[in-house]
N, C-alpha and C positions, 0 to 999 in steps of 0.2 A: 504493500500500500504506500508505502514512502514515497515512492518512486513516481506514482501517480501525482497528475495535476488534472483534477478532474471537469478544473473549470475550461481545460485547453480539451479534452478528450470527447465530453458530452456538448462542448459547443455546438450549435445548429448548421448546418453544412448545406441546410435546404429552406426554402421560404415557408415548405410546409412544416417544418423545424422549428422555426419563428415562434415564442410562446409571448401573448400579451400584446403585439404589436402588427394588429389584421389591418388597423387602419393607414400603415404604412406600405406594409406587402400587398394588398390589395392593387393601391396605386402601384405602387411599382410592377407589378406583374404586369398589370393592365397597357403598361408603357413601354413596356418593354414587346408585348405580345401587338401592340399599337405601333411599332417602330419610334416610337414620339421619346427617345431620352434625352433628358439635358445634355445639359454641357457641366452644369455645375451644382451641386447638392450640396444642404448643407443639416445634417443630424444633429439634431440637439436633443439631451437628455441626462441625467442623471447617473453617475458611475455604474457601470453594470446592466446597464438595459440594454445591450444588443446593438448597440452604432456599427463599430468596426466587424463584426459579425456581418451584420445585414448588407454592410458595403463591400465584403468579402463576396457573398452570396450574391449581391446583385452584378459585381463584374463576372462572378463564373455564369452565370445566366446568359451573358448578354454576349460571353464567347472569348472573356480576353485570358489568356495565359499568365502564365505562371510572371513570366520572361515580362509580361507586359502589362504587372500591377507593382507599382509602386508605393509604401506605404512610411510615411514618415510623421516620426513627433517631433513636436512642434513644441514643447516644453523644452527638446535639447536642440534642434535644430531650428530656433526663433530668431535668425539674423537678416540682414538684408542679403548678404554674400550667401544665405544656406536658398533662400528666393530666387535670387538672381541663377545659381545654380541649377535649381530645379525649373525654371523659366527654359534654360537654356534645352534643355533636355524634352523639353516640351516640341519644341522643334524638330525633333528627332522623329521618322517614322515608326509607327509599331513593329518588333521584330518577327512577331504571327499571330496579331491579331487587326482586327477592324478599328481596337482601339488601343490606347492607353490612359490606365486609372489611376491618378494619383489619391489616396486615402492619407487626409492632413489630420491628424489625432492631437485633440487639445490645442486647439487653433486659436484657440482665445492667447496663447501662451507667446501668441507671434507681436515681435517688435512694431513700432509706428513704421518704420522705412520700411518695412519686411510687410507691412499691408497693401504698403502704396507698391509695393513692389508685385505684387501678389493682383493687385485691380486693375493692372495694366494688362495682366496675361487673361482674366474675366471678362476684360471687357471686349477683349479681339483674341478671343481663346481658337487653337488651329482646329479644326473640324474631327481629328483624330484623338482630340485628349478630352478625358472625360476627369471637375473635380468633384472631391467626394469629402468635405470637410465635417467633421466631427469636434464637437465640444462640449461638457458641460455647466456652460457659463453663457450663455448667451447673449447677457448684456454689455460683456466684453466686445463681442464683435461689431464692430463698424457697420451703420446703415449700407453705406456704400455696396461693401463684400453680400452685407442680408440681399440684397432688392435684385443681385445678381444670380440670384441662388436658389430651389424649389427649397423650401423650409420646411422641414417633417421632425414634428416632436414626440421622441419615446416617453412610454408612459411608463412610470416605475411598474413593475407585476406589483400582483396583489400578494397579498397573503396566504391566497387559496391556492394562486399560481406556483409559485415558491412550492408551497408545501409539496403539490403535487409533483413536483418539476423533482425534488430532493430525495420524496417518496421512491420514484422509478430510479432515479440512479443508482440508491443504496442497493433496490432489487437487483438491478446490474449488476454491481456488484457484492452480490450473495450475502447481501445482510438484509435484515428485518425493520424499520423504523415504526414504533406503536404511533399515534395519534400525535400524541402529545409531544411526543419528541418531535416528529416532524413539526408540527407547528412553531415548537420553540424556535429551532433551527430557522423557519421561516422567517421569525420576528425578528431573529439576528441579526438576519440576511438583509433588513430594514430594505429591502425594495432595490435588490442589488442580487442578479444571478450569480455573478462571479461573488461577492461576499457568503453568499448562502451555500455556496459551492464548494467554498475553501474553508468555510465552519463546519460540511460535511465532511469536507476530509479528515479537517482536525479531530472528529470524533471518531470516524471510521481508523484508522489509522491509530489510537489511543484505546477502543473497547476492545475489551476483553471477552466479550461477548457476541454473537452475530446478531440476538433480538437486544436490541436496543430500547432503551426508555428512558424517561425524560430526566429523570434525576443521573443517569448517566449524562446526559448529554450539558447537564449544568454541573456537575463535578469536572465535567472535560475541558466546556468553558467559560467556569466563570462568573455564567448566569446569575441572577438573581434565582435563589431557593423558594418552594412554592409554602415553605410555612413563614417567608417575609413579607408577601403578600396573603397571605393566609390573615395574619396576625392583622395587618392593617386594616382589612374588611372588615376582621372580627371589632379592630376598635370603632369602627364608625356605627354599628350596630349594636355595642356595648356605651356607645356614646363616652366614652374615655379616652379624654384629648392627651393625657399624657401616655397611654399607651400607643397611640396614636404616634405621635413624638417620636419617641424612643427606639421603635419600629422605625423609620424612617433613619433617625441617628445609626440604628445598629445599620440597615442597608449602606450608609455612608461611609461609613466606619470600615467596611471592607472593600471599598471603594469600588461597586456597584454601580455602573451607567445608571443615572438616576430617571433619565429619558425612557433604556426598556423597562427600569423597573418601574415604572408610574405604567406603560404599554402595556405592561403585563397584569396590573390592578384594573384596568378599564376592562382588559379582555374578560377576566375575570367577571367584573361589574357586572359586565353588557349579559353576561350569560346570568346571574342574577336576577338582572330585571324580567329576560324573557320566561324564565321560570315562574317569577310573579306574575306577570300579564300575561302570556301566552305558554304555558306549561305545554301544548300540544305541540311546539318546536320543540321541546328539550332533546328528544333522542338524535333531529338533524345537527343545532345549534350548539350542544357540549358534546358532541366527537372530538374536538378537538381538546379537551381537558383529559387527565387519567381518571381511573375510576374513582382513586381516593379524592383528585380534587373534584370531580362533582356532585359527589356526595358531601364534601364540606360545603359546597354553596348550595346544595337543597336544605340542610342543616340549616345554616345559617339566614338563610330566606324564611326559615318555620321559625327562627329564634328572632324572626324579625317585627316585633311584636308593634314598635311604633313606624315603621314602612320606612327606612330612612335610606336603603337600597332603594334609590329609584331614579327616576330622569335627571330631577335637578340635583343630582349629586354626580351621577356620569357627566352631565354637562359641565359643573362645575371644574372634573377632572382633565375635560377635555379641553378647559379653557388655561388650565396649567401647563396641559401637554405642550400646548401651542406656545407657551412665553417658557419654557425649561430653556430653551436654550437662550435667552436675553437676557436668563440670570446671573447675577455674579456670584451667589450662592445658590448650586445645580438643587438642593431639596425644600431652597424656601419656598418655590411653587407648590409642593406640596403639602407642604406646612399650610401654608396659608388657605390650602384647598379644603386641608380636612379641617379646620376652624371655620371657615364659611358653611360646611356640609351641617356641622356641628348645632351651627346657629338656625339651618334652615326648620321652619316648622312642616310638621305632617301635615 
C-alpha cells in the first residue's frame, strides 16, 4: 500500500469518469462532438475538483498526443521569460496531432508582464494551439485573460459524492469501509477528491484491519472522537453551559480543526432534528452514523424533554460555521453558539 498514490491511480481517465461535474462534461462533449472548440478555457474551482483531470481528458478526446500536450505550473514557472518561452513554442506545428494543448495550472500565480505577455498570444492565438488555464482563485485573474476565455466553474463534490467515490476504491482495493467511516473520511476530504483520496490512503495503509470503522479511521487521523461531540449535544440538552465549555476546551486542547469539529456536531444535529420531525427518514438519513452513535441521538432526542434540539439551534450553528474561520480564536464561535442556543426559548 505505501507505494500507492491513489489519488494519481483512480483518477478519471474518461468524461464518463467525471464524478460531480455533468454541467461541464456535458458542454464539452457537446463541442467537441459539434466541432465548435475554443481556443482558450479557463477552469476555475477549488483544490481537488477535477481541473487538470478534465483538461487531460478533454485533449485525449479531441485526439492530441502524448508529444502534443503540454502542461505547466505556473506557481514555478510565473515569469515573463517562462511566457515568452512558451509563446514561442506556440508557433511550432503539432508533432501528431491536429493540435497542441497547453494546460497552465494555478495561473493566478502568473507575474503582471507574464499576463500581458500571455494576452498577446489570446488575443491572435495560431489556429493549432488550444489554452486550457486552470486556477483556484479567480479573482486573481485579469478581466482581460476572463472575456478571452469559455469560463467553466467546478463544483466542490458533495459529501454523498466523496463518500461514495472513497467507498469503491477501498472495495478496489480489498478492504471494507462501514458507513461511518466512509462518511468521516468524506468530511475530511472537505470537498477535495484528491484530499479525500490521500486520507484514504493514510488509513488504508495504517489498518490493521481490512473492515474498517470509524473510530479507526479517527485514531488514524486525528479526527475529532465521536464522544466530543457526543458530550457537546449532551450539554445543550442538559442545558449546562459549562459542560458545554469545557467540551469545547478539551477539543482544543488537542488541537482539533475546530471547523470539522463544529461539521461534525451539525451533522450530528441535523440527524437529530429529523428524528424529531420526520422519524420516517431515520433509516435513509443516519446510514451515515455507526450504530452506537445513533442510538445516542435517539436517546438523546427522548431525553429531550424541553425540545432544545431543533432548527434555531442548527441554524445558530451554522451561522458559527460560516465566521470559524474570521476568528482569531478558532472555538469562540462556538462558544458563543452554544450561549445563544442556551438563551433561546422552547
Amino acid at each position: 500500500m505505501q507505494d500507492l498514490a491513489l489519488y494519481r491511480k483512480y483518477r478519471p481517465k474518461t468524461f464518463g469518469e467525471v464524478l460531480g461535474q455533468d454541467h461541464i462534461v456535458k458542454i464539452l462533449e457537446s463541442s467537441i462532438k459539434m466541432n465548435k472548440v475554443s481556443h482558450a478555457y479557463l477552469f476555475v474551482g477549488s483544490r481537488g475538483t477535477g481541473k487538470t483531470s478534465v483538461a487531460r481528458i478533454f485533449a485525449n478526446e479531441i485526439g492530441v498526443s502524448v508529444n502534443d500536450l503540454y502542461e505547466i505550473d505556473a506557481a514555478s514557472n510565473r515569469g515573463i521569460d517562462d511566457i515568452r518561452t512558451l509563446r514561442d513554442g506556440t508557433r511550432v506545428l503539432p508533432f501528431d496531432s491536429k493540435y497542441k494543448i497547453y494546460i497552465i495550472d494555478e495561473v493566478h500565480m502568473l507575474s503582471k508582464d507574464a499576463w500581458g505577455a500571455l494576452l498577446k498570444t489570446l488575443e491572435e492565438p495560431p489556429k493549432h494551439v488550444i489554452f486550457i488555464l486552470a486556477t483556484t482563485e479567480f479573482h486573481k485573474v485579469p478581466e482581460t485573460i476572463i472575456s478571452r476565455c469559455q469560463v467553466f466553474n467546478f463544483n466542490k463534490p458533495s459529501d454523498v459524492i466523496l463518500k461514495n467515490c472513497v467507498t469503491e476504491i477501498a472495495k478496489s482495493e480489498g478492504f471494507e469501509l462501514d458507513s461511518g467511516s466512509a462518511e468521516l473520511i468524506a468530511l475530511l476530504g472537505d470537498g477535495s477528491f484528491r484530499d479525500a483520496e490521500g486520507i484514504l490512503q493514510k488509513v488504508l495503509n495504517f489498518s490493521k484491519t481490512k473492515k474498517i470503522k470509524k473510530e479507526d479511521v479517527e485514531k488514524i487521523t486525528g479526527a475529532p472522537k465521536s464522544i466530543l461531540v457526543n458530550d457537546f449535544i449532551s450539554s445543550i440538552v442538559n442545558k449546562n453551559l459549562e459542560e458545554g465549555i469545557m467540551t469545547v476546551q478539551k477539543a482544543s486542547s488537542e488541537n482539533l480543526d475546530m471547523k470539522l469539529y463544529l461539521k461534525l456536531i451539525i451533522q450530528k444535529l441535523r440527524v437529530a432534528i429529523i428524528i424529531r420531525y420526520a422519524p420516517k427518514l431515520i433509516d435513509e438519513m443516519g446510514s451515515d452514523l455507526s450504530e452506537t452513535d445513533l442510538e445516542f441521538i435517539k436517546s438523546t432526542v427522548k431525553n429531550d424533554k424541553e425540545g432544545k434540539l431543533r432548527s434555531t439551534a442548527l441554524s445558530t450553528l451554522l451561522e458559527a460555521y460560516q465566521n470559524i474561520d474570521k476568528a482569531f480564536v478558532s472555538e469562540l464561535p462556538l462558544e458563543l453558539a452554544l450561549i445563544e442556543i442556551m438563551r433561546q426559548d422552547k
